[in-house]
N, C-alpha and C positions, 0 to 999 in steps of 0.2 A: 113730579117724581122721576126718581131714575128710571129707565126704558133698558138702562144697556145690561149686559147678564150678569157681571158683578157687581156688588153694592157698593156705594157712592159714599165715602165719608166726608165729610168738611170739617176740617180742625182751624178754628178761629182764632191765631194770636200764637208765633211764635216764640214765647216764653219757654221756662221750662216745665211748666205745664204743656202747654203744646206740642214743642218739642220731644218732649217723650212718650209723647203719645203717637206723633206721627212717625218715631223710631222704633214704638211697638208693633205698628203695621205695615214698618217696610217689610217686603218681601214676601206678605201673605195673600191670600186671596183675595182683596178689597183693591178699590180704587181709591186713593188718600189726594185730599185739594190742602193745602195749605196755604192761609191767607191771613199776610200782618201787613202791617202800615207802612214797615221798613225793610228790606234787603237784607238783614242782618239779625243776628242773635246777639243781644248786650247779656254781658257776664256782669249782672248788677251790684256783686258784692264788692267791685273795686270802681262801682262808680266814683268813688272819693278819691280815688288815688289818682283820676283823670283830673278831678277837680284842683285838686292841689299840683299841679303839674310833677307826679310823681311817672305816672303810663300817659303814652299816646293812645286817645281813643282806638285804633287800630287795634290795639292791643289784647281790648274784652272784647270784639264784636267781632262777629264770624260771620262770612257770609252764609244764607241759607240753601241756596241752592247748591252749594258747595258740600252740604252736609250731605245732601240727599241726590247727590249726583249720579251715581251708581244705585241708586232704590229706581227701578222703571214703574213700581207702581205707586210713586208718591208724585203729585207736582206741586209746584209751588207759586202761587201769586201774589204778586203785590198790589193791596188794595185797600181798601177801608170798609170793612162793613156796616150800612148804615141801616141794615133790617132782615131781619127774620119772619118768615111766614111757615108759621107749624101747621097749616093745615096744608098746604100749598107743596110744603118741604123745600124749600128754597131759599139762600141769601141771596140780600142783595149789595152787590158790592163795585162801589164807585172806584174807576179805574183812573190813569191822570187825562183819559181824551173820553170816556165815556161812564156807563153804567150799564150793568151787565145781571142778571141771577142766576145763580149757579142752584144746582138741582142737587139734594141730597137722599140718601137711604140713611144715612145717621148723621149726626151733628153734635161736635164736641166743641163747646166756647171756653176758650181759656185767655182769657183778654188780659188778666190780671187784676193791676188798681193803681188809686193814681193819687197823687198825693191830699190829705182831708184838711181842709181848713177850716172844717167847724162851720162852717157858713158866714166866717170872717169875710169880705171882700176887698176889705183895708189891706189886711194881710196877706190875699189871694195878689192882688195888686203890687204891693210893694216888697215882698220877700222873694227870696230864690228858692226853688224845691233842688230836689236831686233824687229825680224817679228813672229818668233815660238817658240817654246818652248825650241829648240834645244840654239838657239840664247839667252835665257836668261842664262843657262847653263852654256856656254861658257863665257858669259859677267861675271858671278859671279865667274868660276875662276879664270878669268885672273886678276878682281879686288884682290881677295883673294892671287894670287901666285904674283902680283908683293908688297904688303904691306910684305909677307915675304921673298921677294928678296931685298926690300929697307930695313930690320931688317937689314940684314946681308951684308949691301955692306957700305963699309968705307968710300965711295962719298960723300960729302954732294951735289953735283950739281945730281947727279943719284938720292940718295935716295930723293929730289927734283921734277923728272921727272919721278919717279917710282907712286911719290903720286897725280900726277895730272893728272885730266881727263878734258880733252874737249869732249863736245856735239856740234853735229852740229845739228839747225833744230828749230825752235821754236814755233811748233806746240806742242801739247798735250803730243804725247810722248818725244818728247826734255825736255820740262819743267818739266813734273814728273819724267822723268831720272835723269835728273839733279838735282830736287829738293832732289828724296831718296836717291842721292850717296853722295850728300853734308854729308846729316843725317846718312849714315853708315860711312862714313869717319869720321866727327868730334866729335859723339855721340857713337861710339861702337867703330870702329875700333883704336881709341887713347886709349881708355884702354887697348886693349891687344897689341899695339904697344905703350905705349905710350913715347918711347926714338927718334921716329918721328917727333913729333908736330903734328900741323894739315895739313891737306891735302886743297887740291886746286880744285874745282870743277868750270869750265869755259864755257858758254854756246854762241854758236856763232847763229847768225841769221844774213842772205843775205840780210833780207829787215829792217825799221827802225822801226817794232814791232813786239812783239809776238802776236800768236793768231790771223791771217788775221781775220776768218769769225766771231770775238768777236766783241762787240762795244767798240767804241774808250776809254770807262771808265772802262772794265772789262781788257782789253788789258794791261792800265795804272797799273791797280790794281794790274796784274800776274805779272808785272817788279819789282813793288815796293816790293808785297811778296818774290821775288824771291831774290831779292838784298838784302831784310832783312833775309835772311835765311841765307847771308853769300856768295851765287853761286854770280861769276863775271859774268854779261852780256853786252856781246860785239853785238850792233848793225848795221844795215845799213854796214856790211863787212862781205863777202865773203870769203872763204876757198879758197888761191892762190894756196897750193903747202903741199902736206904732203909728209913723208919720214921717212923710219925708224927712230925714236925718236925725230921727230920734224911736228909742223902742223904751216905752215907759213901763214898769212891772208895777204888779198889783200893792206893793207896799211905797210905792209914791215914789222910787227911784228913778230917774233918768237915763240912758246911756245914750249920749251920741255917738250914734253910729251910721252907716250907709251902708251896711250888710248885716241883711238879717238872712239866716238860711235857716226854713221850717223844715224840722224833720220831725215833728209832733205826730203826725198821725197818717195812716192810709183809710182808703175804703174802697170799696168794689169799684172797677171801670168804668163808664157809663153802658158799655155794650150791654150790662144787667136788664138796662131796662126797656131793649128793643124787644126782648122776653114780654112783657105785658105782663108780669105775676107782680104780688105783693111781696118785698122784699127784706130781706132781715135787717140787723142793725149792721150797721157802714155798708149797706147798699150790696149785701152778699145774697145768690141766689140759693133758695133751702133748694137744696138735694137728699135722696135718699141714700143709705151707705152703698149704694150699686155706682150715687154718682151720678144715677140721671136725675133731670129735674123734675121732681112732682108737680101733676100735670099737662107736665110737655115731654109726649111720646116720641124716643127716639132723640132727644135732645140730653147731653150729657152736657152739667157746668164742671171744671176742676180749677186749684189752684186759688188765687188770691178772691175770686170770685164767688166761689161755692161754700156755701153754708151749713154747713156739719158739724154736730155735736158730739164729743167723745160720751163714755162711760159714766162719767161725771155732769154731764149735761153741760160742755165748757165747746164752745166751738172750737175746732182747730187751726191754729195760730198762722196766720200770715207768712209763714215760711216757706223756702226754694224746697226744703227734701218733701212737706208738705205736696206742694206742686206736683216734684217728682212721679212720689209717689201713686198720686190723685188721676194723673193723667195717664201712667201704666196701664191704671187699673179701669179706668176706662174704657183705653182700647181694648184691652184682655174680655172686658165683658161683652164690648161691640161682637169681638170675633166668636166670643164662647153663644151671644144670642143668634147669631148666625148658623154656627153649628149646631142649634137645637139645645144645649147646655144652660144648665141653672146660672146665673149669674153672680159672682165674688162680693163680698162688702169689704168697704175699707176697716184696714186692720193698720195703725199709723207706726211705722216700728224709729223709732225716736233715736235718735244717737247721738244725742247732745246739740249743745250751743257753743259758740265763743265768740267771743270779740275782739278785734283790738284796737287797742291804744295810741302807740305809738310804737316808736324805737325801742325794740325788748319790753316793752310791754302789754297786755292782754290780758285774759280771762276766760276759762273752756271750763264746761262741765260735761264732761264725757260719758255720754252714757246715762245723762241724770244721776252718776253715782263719784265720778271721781274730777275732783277740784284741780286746777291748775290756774297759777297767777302766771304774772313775770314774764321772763325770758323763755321759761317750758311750753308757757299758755303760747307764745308768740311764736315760734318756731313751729307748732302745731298748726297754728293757723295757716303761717306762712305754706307749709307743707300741705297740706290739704286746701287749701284753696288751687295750689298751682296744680293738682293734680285734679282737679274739677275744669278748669279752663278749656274748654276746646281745641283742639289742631296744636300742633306739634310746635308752630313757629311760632304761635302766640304765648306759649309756655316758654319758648326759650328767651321769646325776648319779654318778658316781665320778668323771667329768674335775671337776664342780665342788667336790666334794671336795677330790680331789686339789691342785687350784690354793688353797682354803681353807686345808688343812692346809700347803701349801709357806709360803703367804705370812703364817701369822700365827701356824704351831707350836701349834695349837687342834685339838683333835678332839673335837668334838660330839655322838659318837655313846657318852658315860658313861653308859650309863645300867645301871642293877644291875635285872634282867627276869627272871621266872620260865623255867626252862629244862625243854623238854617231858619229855628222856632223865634228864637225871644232876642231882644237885644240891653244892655243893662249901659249902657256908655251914654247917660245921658248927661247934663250940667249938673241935676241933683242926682246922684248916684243910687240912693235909697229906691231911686224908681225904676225897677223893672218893668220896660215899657212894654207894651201890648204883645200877649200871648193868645194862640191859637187854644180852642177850647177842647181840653182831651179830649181824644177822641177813641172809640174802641177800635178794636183788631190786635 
């Protein structure tokens, strides 16, 4: 336990779960640990824009101690937590030359979640996710080394299978994957290939529309944008069978391909289960609307981890204001039990969704009350994401991007770079070779 005279928080996993939680408690009477895996904060809604060489990673990631430079009473380590002791009140957290525990008076886990493969291992193996930073990385050079493997291979059926991607998944990130790999395939990379043709961009969904929690007219809209971008979309079928250079769907088709990228599903991080409780479905810890974990005193879960039911008895949804929100409210209630104060429940205040597409196209429902397709839907997006991004320089150079890539169909950011986690450049391309086993923090 903490010994020193103010109480000891540990905020687990720089997210935006975390993250606003250890901005809730800058400046107040508490001692705040912050501990992620990584140096940095990923702005994960433009993971795709790194993958498609549209941003350099630089771009969405912020350093953390930068944020919190000026808070004297927050610090920040880099670490991996590989255990929790609730009676103990302690992490334990593996450093890169040692292992350490840190002593806590409260405990906030916001690790997030990592991408779900159903308990596929075919799939786990041989697809690409896009959950971190690491993951777009990877995705951008295996796109980039197989268009220069298809230059130089005399197959027309390979250099065929070199140039096409399937997406599986047809939530938010399936669709703006698929929509910006369409657009670096048929609008940049046929210039500098252009003895190719054009390339193939194929997007699968399990059920018979995109966007579950969209309404039935914004749903319609993302198909139509999507099929007029050029991307094939395959409904209402399932992923039967993948395999080095082939992903075969449930109604007996084929597609040779060497890029499969799953954006099919999340679940809870593993860090869930350093907890010791029984755990909801996709691996979410049940919390009460206070946010802490039932059971484990002084332990608060937020964000993609924490399992909360609305009004409706619907848990709530996998999203960043989610998070946001989750992780506020958290610290709010740390400091209010501190002060002797009844503690807050979550009240979730919703302000829409959007997505996009592509090039002027998108889908926003504002508010749950007002619809936007097109070019309105897009420019919204555009505008409110740049206004969500962190730090000033990272803002100005994604809006000069941005205006770059509108006005000249160029994205600059090819380049084929050693990637820390996974590597995808092998002879059969379909194989993503050996990755590290997520891990929490």
């Amino acid at each position: 336990m903490n010994t020193t005279q103010r109480p000891r928080v540990i905020i687990v996993g720089a997210g935006f779960g975390g993250l606003y939680a250890a901005q809730t408690l800058a400046g107040t009477e508490v001692d705040a640990l912050l501990i992620d895996r990584q140096n940095y904060h990923t702005f994960t809604p433009l993971l795709y824009q790194v993958a498609t060489c549209a941003l350099d990673p630089s771009d969405i990631a912020y350093p953390i101690r930068q944020i919190f430079a000026k808070k004297r009473n927050v610090r920040v380590l880099m670490g991996l937590v590989d255990g929790i002791d609730s009676e103990a009140r302690t992490v334990s957290v593996q450093l890169a030359d040692r292992r350490v525990d840190e002593p806590y008076d409260y405990l906030i886990v916001a690790a997030g979640s990592v991408t779900n493969y159903f308990g596929n291992d075919t799939v786990e193996r041989l697809s690409l996710p896009l959950k971190e930073l690491d993951d777009a990385i990877v995705l951008r050079n295996h796109i980039l080394q197989q268009f220069e493997k298809a230059a130089s291979s005399t197959d027309e059926a390979e250099r065929r299978a070199l140039t096409t991607l399937v997406v599986v998944g047809g939530g938010p990130t399936g669709i703006e994957t698929a929509g910006a790999l369409h657009e670096l395939y048929n609008y940049v990379l046929n210039n500098d290939f252009p003895e190719l043709g054009r390339a193939q961009v194929i997007l699968v969904e399990a059920v018979d529309r995109l966007l579950l929690p969209y309404p039935a007219k914004l749903q319609s809209s993302a198909l139509d944008q999507l099929r007029s971008l050029g991307v094939q979309v395959y409904l209402n079928i399932a992923v039967d069978d993948v395999g080095e250079g082939y992903v075969r769907l449930a109604d007996g088709q084929e597609i040779a391909t060497h890029t499969l990228v799953w954006a099919a599903g999340t679940k809870g991080a593993p860090a869930a289960q350093l907890l010791d409780l029984p755990l909801q479905r996709g691996g979410r810890v049940p919390v009460r609307p206070t946010m802490e974990v039932i059971d484990r005193e002084r332990i608060y879960v937020v964000g993609d981890m924490a399992y909360l039911e609305d009004a409706n008895g619907n848990p709530y949804p996998m999203l960043i204001p989610v998070a946001k929100q989750e992780g506020k409210l958290a610290a709010r209630n740390i400091l209010r039990r501190i002060d002797g104060q009844a503690e807050e429940t979550f009240a979730y205040h919703d302000r829409g969704i959007m997505a996009t597409i592509g090039r002027s196209r998108a889908v926003a429902w504002i508010f749950n009350r007002v619809p936007l397709t097109g070019y309105i839907a897009w420019v919204a997006w555009l505008f409110l994401h740049l206004l969500w991004l962190l730090g000033f320089r990272n803002r100005l150079s994604v809006l000069i991007n941005w205006v770059w890539n509108y006005a000249t169909y160029d994205r600059s950011v090819r380049l084929i770079l050693p990637a820390s986690r996974r590597s995808v450049g092998s002879p059969s391309p379909l194989k993503a070779a050996s990755e590290t086993a997520e891990e929490p923090g």
